[in-house]
C-alpha positions as CSV (number, residue, x, y, z in Angstrom):
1,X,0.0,0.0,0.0
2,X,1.2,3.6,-0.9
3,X,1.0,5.3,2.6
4,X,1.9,8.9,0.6
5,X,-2.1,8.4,-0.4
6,X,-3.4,8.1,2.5
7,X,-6.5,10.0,3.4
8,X,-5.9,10.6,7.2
9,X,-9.0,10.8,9.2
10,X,-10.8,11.7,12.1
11,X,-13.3,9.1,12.2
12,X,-12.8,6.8,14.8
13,X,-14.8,3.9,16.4
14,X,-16.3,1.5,18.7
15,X,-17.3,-2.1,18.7
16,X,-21.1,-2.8,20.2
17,X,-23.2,-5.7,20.9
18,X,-23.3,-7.4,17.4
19,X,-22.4,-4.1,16.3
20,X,-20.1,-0.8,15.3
21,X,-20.4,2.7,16.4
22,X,-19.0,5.3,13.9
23,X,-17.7,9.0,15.3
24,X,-17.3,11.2,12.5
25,X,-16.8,15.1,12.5
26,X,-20.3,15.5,13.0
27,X,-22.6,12.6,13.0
28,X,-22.6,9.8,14.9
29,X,-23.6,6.6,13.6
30,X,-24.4,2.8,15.7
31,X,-24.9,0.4,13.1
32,X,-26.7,-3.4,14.6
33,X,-26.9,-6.5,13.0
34,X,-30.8,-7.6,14.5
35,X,-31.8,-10.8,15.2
36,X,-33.6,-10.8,11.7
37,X,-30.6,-11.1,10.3
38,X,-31.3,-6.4,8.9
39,X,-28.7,-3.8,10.1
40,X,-30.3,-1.1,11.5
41,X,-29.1,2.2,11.9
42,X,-28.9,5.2,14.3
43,X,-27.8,8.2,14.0
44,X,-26.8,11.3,16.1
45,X,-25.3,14.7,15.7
46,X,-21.6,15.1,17.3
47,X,-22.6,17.2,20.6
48,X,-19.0,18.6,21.7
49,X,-18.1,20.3,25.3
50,X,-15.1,21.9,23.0
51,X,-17.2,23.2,20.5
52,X,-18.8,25.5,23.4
53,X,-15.7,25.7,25.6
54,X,-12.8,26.6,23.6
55,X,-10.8,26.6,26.0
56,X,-11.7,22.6,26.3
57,X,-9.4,22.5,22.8
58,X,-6.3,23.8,24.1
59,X,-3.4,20.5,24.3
60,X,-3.6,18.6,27.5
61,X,-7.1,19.8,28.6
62,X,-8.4,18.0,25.3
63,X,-7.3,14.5,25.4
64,X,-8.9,14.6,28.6
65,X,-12.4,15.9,27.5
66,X,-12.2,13.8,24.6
67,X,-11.5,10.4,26.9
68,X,-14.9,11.2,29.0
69,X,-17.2,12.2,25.9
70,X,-15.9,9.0,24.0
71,X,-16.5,6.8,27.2
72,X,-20.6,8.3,27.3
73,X,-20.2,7.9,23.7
74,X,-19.3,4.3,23.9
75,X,-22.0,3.6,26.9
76,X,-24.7,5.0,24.8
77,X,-23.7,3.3,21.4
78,X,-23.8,0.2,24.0
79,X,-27.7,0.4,25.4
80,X,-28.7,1.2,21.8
81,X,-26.9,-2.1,20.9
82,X,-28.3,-3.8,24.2
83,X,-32.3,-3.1,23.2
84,X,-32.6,-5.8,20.3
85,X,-31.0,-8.5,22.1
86,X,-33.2,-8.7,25.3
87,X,-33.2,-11.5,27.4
88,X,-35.6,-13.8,27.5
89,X,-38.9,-13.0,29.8
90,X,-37.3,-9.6,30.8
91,X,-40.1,-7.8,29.0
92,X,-42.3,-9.0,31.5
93,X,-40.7,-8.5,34.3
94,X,-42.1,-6.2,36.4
95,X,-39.7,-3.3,37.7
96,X,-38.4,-3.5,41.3
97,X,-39.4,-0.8,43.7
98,X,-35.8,0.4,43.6
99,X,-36.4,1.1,39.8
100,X,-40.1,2.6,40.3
101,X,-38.0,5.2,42.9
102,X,-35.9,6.4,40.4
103,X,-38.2,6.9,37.8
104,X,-39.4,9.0,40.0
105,X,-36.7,10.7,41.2
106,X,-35.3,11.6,37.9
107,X,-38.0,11.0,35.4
108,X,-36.9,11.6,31.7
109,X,-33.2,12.2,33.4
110,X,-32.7,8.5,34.3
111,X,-30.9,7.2,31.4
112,X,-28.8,10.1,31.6
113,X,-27.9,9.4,34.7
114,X,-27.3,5.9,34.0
115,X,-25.1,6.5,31.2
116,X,-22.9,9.1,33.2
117,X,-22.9,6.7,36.5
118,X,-22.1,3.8,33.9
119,X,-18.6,5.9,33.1
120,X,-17.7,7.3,36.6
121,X,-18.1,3.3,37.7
122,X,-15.9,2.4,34.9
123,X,-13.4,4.7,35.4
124,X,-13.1,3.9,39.0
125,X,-12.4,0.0,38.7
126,X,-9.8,0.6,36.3
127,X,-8.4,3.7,38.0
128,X,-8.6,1.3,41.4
129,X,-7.2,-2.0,39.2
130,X,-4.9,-0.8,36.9
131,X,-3.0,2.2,38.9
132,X,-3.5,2.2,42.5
133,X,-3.3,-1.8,42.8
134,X,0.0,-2.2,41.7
135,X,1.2,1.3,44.3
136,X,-0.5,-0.8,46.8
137,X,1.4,-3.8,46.3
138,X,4.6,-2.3,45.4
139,X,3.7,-0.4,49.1
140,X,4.5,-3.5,51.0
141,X,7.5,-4.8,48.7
142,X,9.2,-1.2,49.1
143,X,9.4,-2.0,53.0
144,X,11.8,-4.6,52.1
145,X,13.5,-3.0,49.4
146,X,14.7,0.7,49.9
147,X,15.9,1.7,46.5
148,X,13.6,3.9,44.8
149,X,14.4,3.0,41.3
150,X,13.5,-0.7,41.9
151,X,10.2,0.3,43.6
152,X,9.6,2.3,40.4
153,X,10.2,-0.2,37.8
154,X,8.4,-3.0,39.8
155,X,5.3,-1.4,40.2
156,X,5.2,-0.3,36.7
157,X,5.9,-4.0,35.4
158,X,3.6,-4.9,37.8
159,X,0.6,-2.1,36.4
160,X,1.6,-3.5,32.6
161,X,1.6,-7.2,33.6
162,X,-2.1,-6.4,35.2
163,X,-3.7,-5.1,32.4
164,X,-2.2,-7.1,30.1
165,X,-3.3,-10.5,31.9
166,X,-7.1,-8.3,31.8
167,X,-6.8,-8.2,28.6
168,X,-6.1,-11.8,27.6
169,X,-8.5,-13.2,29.9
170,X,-11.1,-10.8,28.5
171,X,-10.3,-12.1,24.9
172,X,-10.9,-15.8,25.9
173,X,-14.6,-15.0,26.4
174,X,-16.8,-16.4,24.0
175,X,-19.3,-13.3,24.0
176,X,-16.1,-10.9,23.4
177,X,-15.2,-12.7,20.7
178,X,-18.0,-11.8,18.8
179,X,-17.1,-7.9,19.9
180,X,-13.9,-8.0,19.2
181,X,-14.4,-9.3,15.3
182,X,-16.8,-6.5,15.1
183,X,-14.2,-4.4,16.4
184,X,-11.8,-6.3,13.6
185,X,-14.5,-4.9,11.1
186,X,-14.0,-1.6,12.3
187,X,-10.6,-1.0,12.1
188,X,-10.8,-2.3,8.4
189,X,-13.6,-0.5,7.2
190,X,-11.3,2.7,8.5
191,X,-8.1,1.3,6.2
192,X,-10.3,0.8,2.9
193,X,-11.7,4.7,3.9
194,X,-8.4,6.1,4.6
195,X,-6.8,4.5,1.4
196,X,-9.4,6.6,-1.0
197,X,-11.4,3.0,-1.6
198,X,-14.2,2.1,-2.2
199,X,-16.2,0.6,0.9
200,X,-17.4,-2.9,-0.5
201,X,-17.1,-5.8,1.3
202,X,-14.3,-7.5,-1.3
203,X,-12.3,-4.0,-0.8
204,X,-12.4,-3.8,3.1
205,X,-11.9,-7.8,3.6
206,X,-8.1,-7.2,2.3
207,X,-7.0,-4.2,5.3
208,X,-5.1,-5.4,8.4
209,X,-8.0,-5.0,12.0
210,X,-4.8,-3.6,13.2
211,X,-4.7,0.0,13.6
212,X,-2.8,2.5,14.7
213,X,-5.2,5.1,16.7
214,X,-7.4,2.0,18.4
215,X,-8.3,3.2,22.1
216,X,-6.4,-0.3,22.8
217,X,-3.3,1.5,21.6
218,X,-4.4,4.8,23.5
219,X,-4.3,2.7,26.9
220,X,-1.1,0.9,27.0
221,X,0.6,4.0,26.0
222,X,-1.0,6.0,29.2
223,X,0.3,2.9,30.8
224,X,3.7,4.0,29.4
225,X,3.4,7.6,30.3
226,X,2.5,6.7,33.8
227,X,5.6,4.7,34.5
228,X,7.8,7.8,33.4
229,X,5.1,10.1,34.9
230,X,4.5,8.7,38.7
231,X,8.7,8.2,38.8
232,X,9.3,11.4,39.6
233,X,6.5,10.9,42.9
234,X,8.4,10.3,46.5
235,X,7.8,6.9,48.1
236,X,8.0,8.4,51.4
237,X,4.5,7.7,52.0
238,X,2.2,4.7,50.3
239,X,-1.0,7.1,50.5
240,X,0.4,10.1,49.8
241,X,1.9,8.3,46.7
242,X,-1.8,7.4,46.0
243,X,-3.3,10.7,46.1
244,X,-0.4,12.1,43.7
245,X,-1.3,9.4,41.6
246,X,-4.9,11.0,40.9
247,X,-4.5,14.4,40.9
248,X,-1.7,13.2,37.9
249,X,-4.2,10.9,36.1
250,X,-6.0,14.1,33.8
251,X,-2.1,15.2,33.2
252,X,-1.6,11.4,32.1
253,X,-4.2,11.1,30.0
254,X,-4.2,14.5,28.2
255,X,-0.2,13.6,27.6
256,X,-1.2,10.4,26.4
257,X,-3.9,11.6,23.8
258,X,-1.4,14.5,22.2
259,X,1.1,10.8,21.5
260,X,-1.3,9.1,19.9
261,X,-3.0,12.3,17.7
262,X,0.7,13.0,16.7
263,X,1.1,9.1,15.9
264,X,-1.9,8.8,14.1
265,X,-1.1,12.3,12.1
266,X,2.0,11.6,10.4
267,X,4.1,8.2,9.0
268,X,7.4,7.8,10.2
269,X,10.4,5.5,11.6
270,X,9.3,7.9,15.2
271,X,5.8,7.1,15.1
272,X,5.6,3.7,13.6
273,X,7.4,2.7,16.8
274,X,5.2,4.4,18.8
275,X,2.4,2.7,17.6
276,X,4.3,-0.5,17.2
277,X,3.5,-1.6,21.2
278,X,-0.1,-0.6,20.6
279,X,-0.6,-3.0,17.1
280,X,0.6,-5.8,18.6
281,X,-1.7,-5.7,21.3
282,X,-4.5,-5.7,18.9
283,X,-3.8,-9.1,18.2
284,X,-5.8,-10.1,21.4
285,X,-8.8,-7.1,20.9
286,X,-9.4,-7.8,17.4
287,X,-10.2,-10.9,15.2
288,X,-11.0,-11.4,11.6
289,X,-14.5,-10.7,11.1
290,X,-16.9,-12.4,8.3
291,X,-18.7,-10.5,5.7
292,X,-22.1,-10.1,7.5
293,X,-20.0,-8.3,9.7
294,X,-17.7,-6.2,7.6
295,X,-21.1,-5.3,6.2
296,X,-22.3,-3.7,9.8
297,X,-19.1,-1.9,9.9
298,X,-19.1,-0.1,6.1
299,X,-23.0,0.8,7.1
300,X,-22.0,2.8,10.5
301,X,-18.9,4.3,8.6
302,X,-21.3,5.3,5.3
303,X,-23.4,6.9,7.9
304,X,-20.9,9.6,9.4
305,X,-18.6,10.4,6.3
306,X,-18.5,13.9,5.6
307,X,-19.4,15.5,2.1
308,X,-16.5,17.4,1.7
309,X,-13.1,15.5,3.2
310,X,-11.7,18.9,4.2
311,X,-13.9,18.7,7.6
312,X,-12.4,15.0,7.9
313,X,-8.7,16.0,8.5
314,X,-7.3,14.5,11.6
């Protein structure tokens, strides 16, 4: 492939229940494979904090609102998914008292509040899992081992080893299987888009599900970025360590967005190594996807394409 053609673009994407969500510059687009075999579409205008706050699209600050609107993105992309694929006799079950209270509570607000309660959740297990577990740990080692350059690298082996061994037991699950082809249909919907093709099944099937701005790729390198980051944090105190560990998290993540933007941007020996880590990780969050599926994915990406390509520059 000549990557001197290459239409870079902003679209980006999800993988949903039997499904793909499309973000483009402004629509977005779920696209579900039903039970009756039709895809069905829905689609949604791009609603953007930055676009009111522009302040919000100033480096740093950025990456960070961008994380949080693509995780209520993603949850709501997920529910639409969710509705065809009820389970069985759940229609007629009656709702709990607990679920009568907050309808009335919050009334038309409660899927809102779902949604956003959804994400905070979310963000706390892996916050708790994937950076304060390994502190913890390393806590207790560091009482036996007073050499702060050890306790650094241990505890960020340790944080890479843990979400690593998340990932690979998530990919072993039958149901996520299923995601992750979708999310292998994705990705090469994107490639067929971004090499100026066009989107048939036959011309998509060809593309790698291996891409280089994946969200899989954005977390491993804020994984990266943390190690470097929280080294420069004292060990003198196991909860003080903790708390710096937060209020770096938005710095983190902002740091971590402006890496993969600039990796996704441009084609070179810098970024392709940058992205390199990221790719081969994909190997566990994607699979090849059939044709039904690939089909799913070209509908959601149809759906958000812009008219003119100048509003789809990355």
């Amino acid at each position: 492939m000549d990557n001197k053609n290459i239409h870079r673009t902003s679209i980006g994407g999800q993988a949903v229940l039997e499904g793909v969500m499309m973000r483009g510059p402004s629509k977005i687009a779920t696209a579900v494979r039903t039970p009756d075999g039709t895809i069905t579409v829905d689609e949604k205008p791009v609603q953007m904090l930055s676009n009111r706050y522009k302040v919000l699209k100033l480096p740093l600050i950025r990456g960070v609102v961008s994380f949080f609107e693509s995780m209520v993105v993603g949850v709501k992309s997920l529910m639409f998914s969710a509705e065809f694929f009820d389970i069985e006799g759940e229609e007629d079950e009656k709702p709990s008292r607990f679920e009568l209270f907050l309808e009335k509570v919050f009334g038309d607000k409660l899927q809102d509040v779902i949604i956003y309660f959804s994400v905070f959740i979310s963000v706390l297990l892996a916050t708790g899992l994937f950076m304060l577990l390994p502190t913890v740990i390393v806590g207790f080692v560091k009482k036996l081992v007073q050499n702060r350059i050890i306790a650094n690298t241990s505890e960020g082996l340790l944080r890479i080893i843990i979400f690593l061994t998340y990932i690979y037991l998530v990919s072993k699950m039958k149901d996520i299987k299923r995601v992750f082809e979708y999310h292998g249909a994705e990705h090469k919907a994107i490639h067929c888009y971004e090499h100026n093709e066009e989107l048939t099944v036959d011309n998509v099937r060809k593309y790698t599900t291996l891409h280089p701005r994946c969200g899989t790729s954005f977390l491993l390198i804020v994984m990266v970025v943390s190690i470097i980051a929280f080294s420069f944090v004292s060990w003198s105190n196991v909860w003080l360590r903790l708390m710096y560990r937060l209020m770096l998290l938005p710095l983190i993540a902002g740091i971590s967005y402006e890496i993969i933007k600039f990796a996704g941007r441009n084609d070179n020996v810098l970024t392709r190594a940058i992205s390199k880590p990221g790719m081969l990780l994909q190997k566990l969050t994607t699979r090849e996807p059939d044709d039904s599926q690939i089909e799913v994915a070209i509908a959601a990406l149809k759906s958000v394409i812009p008219e003119n390509r100048e509003e789809d520059k990355w």
